[in-house]
BALOBA-1460 file (C-alpha; in Angstrom, 3 decimals):
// residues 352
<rec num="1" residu="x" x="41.006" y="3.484" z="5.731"/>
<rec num="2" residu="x" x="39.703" y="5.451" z="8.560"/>
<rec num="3" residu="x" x="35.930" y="5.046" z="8.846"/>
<rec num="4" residu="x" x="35.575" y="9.628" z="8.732"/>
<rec num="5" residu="x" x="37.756" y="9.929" z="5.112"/>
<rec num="6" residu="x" x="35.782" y="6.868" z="3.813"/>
<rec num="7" residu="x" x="32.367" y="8.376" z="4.928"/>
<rec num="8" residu="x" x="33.512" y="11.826" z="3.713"/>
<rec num="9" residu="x" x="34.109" y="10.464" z="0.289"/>
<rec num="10" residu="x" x="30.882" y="8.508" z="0.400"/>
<rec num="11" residu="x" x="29.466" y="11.843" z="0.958"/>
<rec num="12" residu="x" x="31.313" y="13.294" z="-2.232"/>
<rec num="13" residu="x" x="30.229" y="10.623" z="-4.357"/>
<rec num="14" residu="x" x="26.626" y="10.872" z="-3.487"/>
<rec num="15" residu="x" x="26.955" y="14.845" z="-4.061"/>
<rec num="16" residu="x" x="28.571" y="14.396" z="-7.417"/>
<rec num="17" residu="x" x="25.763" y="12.354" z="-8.610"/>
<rec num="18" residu="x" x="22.689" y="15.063" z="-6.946"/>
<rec num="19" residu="x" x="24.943" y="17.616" z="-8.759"/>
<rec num="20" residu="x" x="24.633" y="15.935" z="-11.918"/>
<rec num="21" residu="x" x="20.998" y="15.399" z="-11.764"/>
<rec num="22" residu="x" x="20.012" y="18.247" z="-10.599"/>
<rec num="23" residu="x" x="22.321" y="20.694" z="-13.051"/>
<rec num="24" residu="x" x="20.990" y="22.080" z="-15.967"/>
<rec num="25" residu="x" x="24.548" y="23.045" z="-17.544"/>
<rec num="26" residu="x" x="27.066" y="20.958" z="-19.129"/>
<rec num="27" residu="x" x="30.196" y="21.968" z="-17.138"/>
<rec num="28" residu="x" x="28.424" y="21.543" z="-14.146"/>
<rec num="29" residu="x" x="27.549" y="17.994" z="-15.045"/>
<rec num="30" residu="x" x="31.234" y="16.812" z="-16.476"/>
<rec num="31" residu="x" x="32.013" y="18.448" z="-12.728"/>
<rec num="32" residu="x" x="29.525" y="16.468" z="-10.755"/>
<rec num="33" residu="x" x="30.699" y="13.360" z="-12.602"/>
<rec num="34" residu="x" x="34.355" y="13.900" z="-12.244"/>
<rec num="35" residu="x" x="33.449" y="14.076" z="-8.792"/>
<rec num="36" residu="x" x="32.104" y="11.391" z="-8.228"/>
<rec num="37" residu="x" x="34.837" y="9.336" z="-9.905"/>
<rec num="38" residu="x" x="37.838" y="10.683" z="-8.072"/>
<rec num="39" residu="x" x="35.902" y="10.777" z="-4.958"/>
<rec num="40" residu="x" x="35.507" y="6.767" z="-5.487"/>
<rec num="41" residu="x" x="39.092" y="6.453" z="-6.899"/>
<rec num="42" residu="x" x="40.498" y="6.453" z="-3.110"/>
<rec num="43" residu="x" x="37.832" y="3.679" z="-1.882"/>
<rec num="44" residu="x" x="38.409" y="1.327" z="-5.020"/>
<rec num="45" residu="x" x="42.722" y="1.224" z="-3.825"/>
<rec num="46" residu="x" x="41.858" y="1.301" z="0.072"/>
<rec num="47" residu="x" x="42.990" y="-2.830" z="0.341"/>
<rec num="48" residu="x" x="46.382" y="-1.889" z="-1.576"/>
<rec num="49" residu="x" x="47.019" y="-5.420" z="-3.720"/>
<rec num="50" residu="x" x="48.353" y="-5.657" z="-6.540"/>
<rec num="51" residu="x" x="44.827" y="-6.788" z="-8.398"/>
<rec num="52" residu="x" x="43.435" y="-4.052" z="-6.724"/>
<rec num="53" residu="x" x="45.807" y="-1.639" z="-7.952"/>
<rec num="54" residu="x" x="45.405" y="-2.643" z="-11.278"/>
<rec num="55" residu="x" x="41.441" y="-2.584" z="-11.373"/>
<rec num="56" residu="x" x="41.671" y="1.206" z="-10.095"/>
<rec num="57" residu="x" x="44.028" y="2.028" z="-12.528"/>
<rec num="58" residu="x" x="41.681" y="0.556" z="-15.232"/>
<rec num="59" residu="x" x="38.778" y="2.133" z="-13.900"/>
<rec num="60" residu="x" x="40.335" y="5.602" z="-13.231"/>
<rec num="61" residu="x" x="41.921" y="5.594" z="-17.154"/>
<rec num="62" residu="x" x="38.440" y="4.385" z="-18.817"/>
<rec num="63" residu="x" x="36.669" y="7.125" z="-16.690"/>
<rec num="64" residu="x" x="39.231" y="9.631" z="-17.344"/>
<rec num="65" residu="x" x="38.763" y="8.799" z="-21.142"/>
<rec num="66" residu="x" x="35.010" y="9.127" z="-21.002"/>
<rec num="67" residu="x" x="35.434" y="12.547" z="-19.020"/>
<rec num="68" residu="x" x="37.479" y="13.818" z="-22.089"/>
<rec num="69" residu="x" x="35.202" y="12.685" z="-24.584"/>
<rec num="70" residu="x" x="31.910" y="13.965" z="-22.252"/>
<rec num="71" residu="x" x="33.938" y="17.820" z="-21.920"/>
<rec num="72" residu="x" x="34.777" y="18.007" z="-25.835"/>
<rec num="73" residu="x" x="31.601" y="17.201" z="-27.050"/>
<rec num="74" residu="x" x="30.426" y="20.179" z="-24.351"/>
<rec num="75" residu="x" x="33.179" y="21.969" z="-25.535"/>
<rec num="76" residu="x" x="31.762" y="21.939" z="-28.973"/>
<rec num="77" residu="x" x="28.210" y="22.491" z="-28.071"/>
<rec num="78" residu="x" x="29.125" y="25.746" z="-26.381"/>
<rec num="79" residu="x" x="31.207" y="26.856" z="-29.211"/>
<rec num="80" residu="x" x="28.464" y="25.912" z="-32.057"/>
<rec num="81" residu="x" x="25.462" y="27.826" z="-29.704"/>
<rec num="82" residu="x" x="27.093" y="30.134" z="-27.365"/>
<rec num="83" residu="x" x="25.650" y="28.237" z="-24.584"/>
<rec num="84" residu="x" x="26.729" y="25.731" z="-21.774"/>
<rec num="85" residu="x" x="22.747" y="24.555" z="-21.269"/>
<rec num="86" residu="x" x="21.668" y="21.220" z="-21.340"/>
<rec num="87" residu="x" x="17.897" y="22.433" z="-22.889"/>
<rec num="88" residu="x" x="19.792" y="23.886" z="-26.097"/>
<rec num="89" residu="x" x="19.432" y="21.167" z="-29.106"/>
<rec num="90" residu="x" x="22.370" y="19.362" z="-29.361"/>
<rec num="91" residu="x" x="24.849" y="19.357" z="-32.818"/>
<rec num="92" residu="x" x="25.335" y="15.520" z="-34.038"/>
<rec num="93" residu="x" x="29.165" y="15.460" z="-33.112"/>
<rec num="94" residu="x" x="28.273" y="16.488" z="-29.346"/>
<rec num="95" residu="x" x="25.435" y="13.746" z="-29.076"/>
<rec num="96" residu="x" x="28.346" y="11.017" z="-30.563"/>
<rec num="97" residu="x" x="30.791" y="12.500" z="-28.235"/>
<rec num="98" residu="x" x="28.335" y="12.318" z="-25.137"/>
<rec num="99" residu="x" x="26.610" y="9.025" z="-26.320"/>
<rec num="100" residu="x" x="30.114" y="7.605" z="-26.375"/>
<rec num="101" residu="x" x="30.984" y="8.980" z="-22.821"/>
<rec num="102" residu="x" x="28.286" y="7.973" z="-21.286"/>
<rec num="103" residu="x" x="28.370" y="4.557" z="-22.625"/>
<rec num="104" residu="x" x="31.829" y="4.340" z="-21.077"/>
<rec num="105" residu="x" x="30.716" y="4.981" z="-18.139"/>
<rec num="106" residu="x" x="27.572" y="2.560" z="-17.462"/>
<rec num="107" residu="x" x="29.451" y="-0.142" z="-19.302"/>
<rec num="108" residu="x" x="26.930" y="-0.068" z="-22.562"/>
<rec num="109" residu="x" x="28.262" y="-2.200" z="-25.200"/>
<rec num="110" residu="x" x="30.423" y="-1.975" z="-27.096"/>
<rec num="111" residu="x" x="32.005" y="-0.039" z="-24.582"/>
<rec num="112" residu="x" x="31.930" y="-2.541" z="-21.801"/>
<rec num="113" residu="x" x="34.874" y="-4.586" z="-22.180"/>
<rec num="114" residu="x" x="36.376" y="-2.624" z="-18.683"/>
<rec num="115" residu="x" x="33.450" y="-3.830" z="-16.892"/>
<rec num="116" residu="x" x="34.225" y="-7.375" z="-16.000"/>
<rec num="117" residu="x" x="37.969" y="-6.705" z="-15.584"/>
<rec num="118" residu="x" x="37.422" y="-4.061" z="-12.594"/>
<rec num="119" residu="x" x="34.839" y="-5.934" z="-11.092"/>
<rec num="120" residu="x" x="37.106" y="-8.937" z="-10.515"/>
<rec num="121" residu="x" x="39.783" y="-7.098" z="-8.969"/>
<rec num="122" residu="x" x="37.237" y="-5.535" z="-6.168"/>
<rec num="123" residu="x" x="35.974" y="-6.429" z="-3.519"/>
<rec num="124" residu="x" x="31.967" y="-6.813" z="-3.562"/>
<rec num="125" residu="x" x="31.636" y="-3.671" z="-1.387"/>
<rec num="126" residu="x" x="33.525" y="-1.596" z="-3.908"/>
<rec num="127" residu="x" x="32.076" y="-3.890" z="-6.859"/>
<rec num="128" residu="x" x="28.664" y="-2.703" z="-5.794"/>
<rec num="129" residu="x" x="29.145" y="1.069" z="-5.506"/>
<rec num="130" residu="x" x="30.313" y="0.590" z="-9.313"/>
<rec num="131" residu="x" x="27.235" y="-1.806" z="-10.354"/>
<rec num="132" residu="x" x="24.647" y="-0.058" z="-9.100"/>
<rec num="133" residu="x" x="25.515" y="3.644" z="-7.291"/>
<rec num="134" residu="x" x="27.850" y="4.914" z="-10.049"/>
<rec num="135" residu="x" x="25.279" y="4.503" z="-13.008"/>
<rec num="136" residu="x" x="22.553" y="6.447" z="-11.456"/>
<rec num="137" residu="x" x="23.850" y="9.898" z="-13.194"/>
<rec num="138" residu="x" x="25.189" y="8.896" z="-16.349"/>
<rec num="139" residu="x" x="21.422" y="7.152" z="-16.854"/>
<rec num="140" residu="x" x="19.839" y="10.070" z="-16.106"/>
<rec num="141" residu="x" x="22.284" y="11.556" z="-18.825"/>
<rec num="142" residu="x" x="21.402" y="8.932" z="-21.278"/>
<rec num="143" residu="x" x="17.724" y="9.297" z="-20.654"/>
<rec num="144" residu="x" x="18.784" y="12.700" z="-21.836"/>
<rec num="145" residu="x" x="20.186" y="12.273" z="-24.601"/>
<rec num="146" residu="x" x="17.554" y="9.833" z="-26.396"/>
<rec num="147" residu="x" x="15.371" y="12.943" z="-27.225"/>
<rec num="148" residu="x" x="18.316" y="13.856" z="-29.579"/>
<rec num="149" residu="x" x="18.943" y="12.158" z="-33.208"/>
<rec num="150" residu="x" x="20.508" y="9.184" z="-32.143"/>
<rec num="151" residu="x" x="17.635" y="6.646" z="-31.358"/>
<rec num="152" residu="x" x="18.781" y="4.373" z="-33.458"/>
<rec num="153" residu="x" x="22.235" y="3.771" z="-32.448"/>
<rec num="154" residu="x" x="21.180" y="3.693" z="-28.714"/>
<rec num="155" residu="x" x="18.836" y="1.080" z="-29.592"/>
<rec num="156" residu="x" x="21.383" y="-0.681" z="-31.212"/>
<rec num="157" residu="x" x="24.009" y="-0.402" z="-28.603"/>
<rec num="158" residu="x" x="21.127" y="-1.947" z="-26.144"/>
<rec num="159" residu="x" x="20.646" y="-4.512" z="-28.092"/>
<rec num="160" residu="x" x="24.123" y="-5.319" z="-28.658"/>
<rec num="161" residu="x" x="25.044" y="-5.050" z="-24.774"/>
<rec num="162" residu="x" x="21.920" y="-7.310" z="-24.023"/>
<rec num="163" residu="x" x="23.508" y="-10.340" z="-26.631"/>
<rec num="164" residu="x" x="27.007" y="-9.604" z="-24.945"/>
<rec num="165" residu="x" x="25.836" y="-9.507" z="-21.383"/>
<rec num="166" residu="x" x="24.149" y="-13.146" z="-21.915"/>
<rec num="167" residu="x" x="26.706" y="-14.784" z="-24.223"/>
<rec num="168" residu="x" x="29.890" y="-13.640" z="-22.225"/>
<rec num="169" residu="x" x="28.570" y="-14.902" z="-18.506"/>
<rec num="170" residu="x" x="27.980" y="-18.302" z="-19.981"/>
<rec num="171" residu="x" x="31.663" y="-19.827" z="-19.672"/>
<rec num="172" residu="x" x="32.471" y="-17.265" z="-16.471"/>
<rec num="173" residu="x" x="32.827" y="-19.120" z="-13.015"/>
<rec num="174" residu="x" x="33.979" y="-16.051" z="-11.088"/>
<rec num="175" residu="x" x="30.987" y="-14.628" z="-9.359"/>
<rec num="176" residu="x" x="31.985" y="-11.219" z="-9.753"/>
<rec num="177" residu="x" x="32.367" y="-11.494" z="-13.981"/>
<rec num="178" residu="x" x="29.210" y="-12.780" z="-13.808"/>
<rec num="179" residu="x" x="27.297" y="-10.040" z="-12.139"/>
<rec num="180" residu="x" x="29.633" y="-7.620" z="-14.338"/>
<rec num="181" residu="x" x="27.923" y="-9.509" z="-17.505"/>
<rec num="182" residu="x" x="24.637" y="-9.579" z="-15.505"/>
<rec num="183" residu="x" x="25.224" y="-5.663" z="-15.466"/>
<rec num="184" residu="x" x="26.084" y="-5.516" z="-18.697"/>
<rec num="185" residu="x" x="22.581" y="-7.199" z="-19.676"/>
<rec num="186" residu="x" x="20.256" y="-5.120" z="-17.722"/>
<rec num="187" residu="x" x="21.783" y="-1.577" z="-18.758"/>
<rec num="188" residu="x" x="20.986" y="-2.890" z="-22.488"/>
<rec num="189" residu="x" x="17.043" y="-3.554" z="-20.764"/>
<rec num="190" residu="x" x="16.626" y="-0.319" z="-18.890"/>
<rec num="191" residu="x" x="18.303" y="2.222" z="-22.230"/>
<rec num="192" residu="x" x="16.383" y="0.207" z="-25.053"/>
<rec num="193" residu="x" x="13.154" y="1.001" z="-22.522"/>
<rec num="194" residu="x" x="14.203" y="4.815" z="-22.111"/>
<rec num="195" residu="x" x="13.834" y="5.361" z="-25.830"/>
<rec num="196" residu="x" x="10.446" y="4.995" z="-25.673"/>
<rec num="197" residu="x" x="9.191" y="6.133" z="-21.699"/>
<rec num="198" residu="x" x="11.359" y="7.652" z="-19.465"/>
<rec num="199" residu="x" x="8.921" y="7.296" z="-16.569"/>
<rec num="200" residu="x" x="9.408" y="3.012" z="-16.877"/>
<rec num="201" residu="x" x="13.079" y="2.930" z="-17.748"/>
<rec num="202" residu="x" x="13.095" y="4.778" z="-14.289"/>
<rec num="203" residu="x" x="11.296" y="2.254" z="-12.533"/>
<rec num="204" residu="x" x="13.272" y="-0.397" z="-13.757"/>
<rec num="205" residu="x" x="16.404" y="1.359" z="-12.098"/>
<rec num="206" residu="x" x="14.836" y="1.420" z="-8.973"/>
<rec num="207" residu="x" x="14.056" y="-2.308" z="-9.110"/>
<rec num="208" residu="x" x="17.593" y="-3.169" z="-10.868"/>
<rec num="209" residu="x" x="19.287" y="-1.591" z="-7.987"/>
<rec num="210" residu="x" x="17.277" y="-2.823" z="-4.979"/>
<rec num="211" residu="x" x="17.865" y="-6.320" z="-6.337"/>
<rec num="212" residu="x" x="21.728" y="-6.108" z="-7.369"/>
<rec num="213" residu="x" x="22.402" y="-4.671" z="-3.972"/>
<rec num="214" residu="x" x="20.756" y="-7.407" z="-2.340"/>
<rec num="215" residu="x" x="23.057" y="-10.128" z="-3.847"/>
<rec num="216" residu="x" x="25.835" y="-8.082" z="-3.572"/>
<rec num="217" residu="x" x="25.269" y="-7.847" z="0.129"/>
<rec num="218" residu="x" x="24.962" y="-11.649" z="0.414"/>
<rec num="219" residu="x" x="27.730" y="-12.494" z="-1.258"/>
<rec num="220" residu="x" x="29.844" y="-10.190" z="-0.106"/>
<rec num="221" residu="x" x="28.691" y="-11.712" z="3.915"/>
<rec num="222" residu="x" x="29.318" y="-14.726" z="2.921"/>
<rec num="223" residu="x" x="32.371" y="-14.203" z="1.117"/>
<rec num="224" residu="x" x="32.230" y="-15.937" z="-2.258"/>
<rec num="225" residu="x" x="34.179" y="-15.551" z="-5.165"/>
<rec num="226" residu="x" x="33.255" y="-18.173" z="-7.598"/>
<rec num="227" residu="x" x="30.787" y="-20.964" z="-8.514"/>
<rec num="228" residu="x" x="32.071" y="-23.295" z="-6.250"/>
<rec num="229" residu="x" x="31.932" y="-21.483" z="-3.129"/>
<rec num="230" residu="x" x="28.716" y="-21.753" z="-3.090"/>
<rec num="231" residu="x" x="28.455" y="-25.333" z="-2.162"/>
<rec num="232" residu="x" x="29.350" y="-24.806" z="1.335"/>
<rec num="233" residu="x" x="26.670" y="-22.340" z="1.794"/>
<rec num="234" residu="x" x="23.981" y="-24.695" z="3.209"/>
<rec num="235" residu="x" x="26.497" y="-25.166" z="6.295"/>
<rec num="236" residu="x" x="27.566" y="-21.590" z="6.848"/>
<rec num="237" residu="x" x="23.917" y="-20.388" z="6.962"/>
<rec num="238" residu="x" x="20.831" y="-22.172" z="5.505"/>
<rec num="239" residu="x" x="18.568" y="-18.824" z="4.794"/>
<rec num="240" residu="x" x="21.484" y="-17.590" z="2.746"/>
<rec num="241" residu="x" x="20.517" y="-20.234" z="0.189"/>
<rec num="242" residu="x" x="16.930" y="-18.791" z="-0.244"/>
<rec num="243" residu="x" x="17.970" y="-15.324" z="-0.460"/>
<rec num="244" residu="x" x="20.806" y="-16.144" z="-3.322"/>
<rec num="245" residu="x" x="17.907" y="-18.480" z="-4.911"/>
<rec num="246" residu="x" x="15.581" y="-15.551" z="-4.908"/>
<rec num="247" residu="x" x="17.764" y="-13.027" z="-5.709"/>
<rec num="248" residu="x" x="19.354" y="-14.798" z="-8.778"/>
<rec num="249" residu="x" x="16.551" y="-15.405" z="-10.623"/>
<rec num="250" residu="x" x="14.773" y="-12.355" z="-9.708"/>
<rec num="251" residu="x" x="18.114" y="-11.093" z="-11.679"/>
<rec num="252" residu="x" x="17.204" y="-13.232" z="-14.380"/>
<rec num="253" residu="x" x="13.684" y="-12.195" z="-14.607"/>
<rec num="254" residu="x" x="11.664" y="-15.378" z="-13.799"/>
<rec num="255" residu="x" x="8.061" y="-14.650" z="-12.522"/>
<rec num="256" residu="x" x="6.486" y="-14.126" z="-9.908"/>
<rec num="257" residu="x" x="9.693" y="-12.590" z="-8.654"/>
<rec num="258" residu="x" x="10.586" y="-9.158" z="-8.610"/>
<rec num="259" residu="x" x="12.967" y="-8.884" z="-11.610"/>
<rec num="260" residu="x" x="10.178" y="-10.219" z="-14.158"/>
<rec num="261" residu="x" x="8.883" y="-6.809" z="-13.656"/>
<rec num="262" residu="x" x="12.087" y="-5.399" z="-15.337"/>
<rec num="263" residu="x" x="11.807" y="-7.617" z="-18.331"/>
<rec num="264" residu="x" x="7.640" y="-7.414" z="-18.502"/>
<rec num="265" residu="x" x="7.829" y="-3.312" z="-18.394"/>
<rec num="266" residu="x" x="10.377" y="-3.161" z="-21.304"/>
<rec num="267" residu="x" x="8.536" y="-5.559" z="-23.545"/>
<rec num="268" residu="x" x="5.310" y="-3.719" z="-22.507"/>
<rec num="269" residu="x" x="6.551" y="-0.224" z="-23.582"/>
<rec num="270" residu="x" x="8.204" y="-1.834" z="-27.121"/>
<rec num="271" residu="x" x="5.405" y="-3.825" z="-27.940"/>
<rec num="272" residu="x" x="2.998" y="-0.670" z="-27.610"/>
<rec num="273" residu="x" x="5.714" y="1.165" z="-29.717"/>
<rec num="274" residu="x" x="5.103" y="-1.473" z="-32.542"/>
<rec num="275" residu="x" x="8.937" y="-2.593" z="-31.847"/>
<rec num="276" residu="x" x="8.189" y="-6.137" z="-31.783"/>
<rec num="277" residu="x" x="11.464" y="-6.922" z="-33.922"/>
<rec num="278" residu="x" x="13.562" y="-5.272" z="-31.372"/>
<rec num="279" residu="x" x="12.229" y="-7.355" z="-28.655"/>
<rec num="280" residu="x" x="13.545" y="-10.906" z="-29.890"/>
<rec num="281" residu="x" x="17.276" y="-10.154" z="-29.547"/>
<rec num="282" residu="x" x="15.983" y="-8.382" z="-26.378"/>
<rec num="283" residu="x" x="14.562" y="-12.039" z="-25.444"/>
<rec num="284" residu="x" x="17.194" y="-13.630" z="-26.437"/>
<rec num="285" residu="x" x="20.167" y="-12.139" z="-24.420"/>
<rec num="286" residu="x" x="17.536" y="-12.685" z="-21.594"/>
<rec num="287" residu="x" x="17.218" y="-16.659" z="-22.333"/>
<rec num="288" residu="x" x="20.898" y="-16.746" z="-22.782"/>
<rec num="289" residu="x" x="21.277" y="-14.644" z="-18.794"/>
<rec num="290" residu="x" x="18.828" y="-17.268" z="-17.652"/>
<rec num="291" residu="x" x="21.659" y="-20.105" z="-17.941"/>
<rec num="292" residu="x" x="24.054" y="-18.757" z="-15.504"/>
<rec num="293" residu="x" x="21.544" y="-17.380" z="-12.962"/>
<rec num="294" residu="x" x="20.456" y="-21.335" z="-12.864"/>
<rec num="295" residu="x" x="23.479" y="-22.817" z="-12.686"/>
<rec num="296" residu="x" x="24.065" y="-20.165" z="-9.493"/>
<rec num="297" residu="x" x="21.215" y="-21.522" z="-8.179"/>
<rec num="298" residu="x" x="22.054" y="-25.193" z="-9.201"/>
<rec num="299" residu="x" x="25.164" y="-24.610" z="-7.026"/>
<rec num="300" residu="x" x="23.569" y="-23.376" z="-4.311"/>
<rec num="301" residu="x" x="20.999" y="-25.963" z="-3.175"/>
<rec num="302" residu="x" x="21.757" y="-29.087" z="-5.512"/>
<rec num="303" residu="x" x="25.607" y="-29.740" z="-5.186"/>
<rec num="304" residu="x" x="26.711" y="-30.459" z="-2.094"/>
<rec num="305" residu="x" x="30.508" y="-32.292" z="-1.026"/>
<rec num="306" residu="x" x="29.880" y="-35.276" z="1.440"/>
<rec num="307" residu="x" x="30.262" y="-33.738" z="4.899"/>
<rec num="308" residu="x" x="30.232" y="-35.402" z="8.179"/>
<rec num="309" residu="x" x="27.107" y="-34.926" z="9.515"/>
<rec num="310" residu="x" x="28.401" y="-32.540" z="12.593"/>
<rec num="311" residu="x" x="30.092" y="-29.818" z="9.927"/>
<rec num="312" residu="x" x="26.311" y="-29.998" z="8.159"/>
<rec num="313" residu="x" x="24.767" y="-28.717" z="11.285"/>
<rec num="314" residu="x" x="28.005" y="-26.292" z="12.390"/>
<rec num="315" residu="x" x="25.360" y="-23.365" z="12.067"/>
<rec num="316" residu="x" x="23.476" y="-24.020" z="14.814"/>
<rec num="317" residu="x" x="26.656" y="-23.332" z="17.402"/>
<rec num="318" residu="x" x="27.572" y="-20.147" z="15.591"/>
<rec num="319" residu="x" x="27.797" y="-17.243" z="18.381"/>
<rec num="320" residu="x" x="28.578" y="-14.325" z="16.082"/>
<rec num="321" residu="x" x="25.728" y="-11.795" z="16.629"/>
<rec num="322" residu="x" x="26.299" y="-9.446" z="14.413"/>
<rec num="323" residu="x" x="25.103" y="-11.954" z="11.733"/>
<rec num="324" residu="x" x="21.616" y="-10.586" z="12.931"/>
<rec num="325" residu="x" x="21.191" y="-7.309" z="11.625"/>
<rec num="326" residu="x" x="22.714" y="-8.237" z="8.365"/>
<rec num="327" residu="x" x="20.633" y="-11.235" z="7.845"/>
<rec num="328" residu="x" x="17.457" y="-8.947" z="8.902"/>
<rec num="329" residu="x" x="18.240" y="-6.098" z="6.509"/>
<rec num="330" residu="x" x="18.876" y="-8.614" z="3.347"/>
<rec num="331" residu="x" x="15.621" y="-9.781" z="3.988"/>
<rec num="332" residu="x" x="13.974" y="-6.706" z="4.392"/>
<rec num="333" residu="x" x="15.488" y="-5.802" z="1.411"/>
<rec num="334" residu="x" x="13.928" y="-8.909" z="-0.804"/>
<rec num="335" residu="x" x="10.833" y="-8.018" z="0.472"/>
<rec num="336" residu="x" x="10.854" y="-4.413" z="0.292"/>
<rec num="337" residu="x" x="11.604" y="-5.344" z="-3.575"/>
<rec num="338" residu="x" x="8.408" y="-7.652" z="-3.954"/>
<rec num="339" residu="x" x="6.359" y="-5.184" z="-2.429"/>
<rec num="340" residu="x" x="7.319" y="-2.675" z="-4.709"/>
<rec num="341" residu="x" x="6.435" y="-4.470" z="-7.773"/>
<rec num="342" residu="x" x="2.479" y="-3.903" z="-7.406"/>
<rec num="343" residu="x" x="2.124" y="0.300" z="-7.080"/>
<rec num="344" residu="x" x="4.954" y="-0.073" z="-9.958"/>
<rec num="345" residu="x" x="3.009" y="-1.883" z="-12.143"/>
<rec num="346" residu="x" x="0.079" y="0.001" z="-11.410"/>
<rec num="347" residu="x" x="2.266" y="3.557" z="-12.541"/>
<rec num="348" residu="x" x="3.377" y="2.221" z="-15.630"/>
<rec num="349" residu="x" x="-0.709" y="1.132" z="-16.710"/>
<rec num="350" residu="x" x="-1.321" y="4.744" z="-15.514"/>
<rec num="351" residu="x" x="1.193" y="6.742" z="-16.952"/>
<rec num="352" residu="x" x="1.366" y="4.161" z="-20.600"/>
């Protein structure tokens, strides 16, 4: 694709979701979202195979589906009020019809079983607008729609997609259905958290999607598609190991690193909600993550095939410069994230 249609529809995309966050009216929001989704529709299909194909198709029909369900339940809120705004209260059927939508959309269980299809068939550049960009606006949305009647079943639908997101990555060895479980996990985190304080679930966004595009980015540079890929990454470049080290378990939440902040600000807000029963499963699904972010890291830095000694050290010779700026601006990244995790936790003491 030529590099002005794929910027313009960049461009789209990132309108659609401003649109949506900034709108205040229901058919202005179903707009933004739509979009956003056909804008992406023509990047998702730009390598033309047939698993490619496919995963658009699935990903067009799901959001296509959730677009339907999202413009009914709008349909019926403007009918029951008179009124297309967002700050009239919302009917039960509309907040089912919308709570369904948007769970389409950001992969929420029990509605995530597209998730780890379409991620498979992409590549990790298209993967990546999907597991991070794409679930800005429906968040918002959800964020939204917790200060309606259905706390309970959003809760429940966290906790559910938390369980699924740790249980289904265990027997995956394609590194792509991983991070699609990984996803999977961490929306369950960040909408069980925005029941209670919108201002943390928001923070944990920010740090979800500094640190998912960060391993996307490495992965995607160093081209790996499953578990054992990773064992030649020592020879093709030796930092690479200790940013997919760092950035896994970040993922998985292990302190000091960056993603324990997720995991410590949504136990923080429950526990000062008196929702210490909802926080086990919560700990749980976490504990069950942790496996496969080890074993990603196990791969990494503890298997390696014999090599001859000259193949071990083929690094040194490499001539391709525009390893550089990549290499600089994944790092930057990882630190920008760690950096971050101080005036964060210092917000959430002020604003809990």
């Amino acid at each position: 694709m030529h590099r002005i249609i794929s910027t313009l529809l960049l461009l789209t995309i990132a309108l659609g979701t401003v649109i949506v966050i900034t709108s205040e009216n229901w058919f202005i929001i179903w707009v933004g979202l739509e979009t956003s989704t056909l804008a992406l529709v023509p990047l998702l299909c730009s390598n033309f195979s047939p698993r490619n194909i496919e995963a658009t198709i699935k990903y067009f029909l799901i959001q296509a589906m959730s677009a339907a369900l999202l413009l009914n339940g709008a349909l019926i809120q403007a009918w029951v009020t008179g009124s297309w705004s967002v700050l009239e209260p919302v009917n039960t059927v509309t907040s089912l019809a919308v709570a369904a939508a948007l769970a389409f959309k950001i992969g929420l269980a029990p509605c995530h079983f597209w998730l780890p299809d379409v991620l498979q068939g992409l590549p990790f550049s298209n993967g990546l607008i999907i597991a991070t960009w794409q679930k800005i606006a429906p968040l918002i949305l959800v964020f939204s729609i917790n200060e309606l009647t259905l706390t309970n079943l959003v809760l429940t639908a966290s906790i559910i997609s938390v369980l699924v997101g740790g249980w289904g990555g265990l027997n995956q060895t394609q590194m792509r259905k991983i991070l699609a479980f990984s996803s999977i996990g961490n929306m369950g985190w960040i909408v069980a958290t925005s029941t209670y304080s919108y201002n943390t679930a928001l923070a944990m966004l920010l740090i979800y999607l500094i640190i998912n595009t960060t391993i996307f980015l490495i992965l995607d540079f160093l081209n790996v598609s499953t578990l054992g890929h990773l064992n030649i990454v020592a020879q093709l470049s030796p930092i690479s190991i200790v940013l997919i080290i760092l950035t896994t378990l970040s993922l998985g939440g292990l302190p000091p690193l960056t993603g324990f902040m997720l995991k410590f600000f949504s136990l923080y807000v429950l526990i000062n909600n008196n929702s210490i029963l909802i926080s086990f499963p919560l700990i749980l699904g976490a504990l069950l993550s942790l496996f496969f972010y080890l074993r990603i890291s196990f791969n990494t830095s503890l298997i390696l095939f014999p090599h001859h000694i000259i193949t071990l050290t083929s690094w040194r010779n490499s001539n391709s410069i525009k390893e550089i700026p990549i290499k600089a601006w994944l790092i930057s990244c990882l630190f920008i994230g760690g950096t971050a995790t101080m005036p964060l936790a210092l917000s959430l003491y002020i604003i809990t």
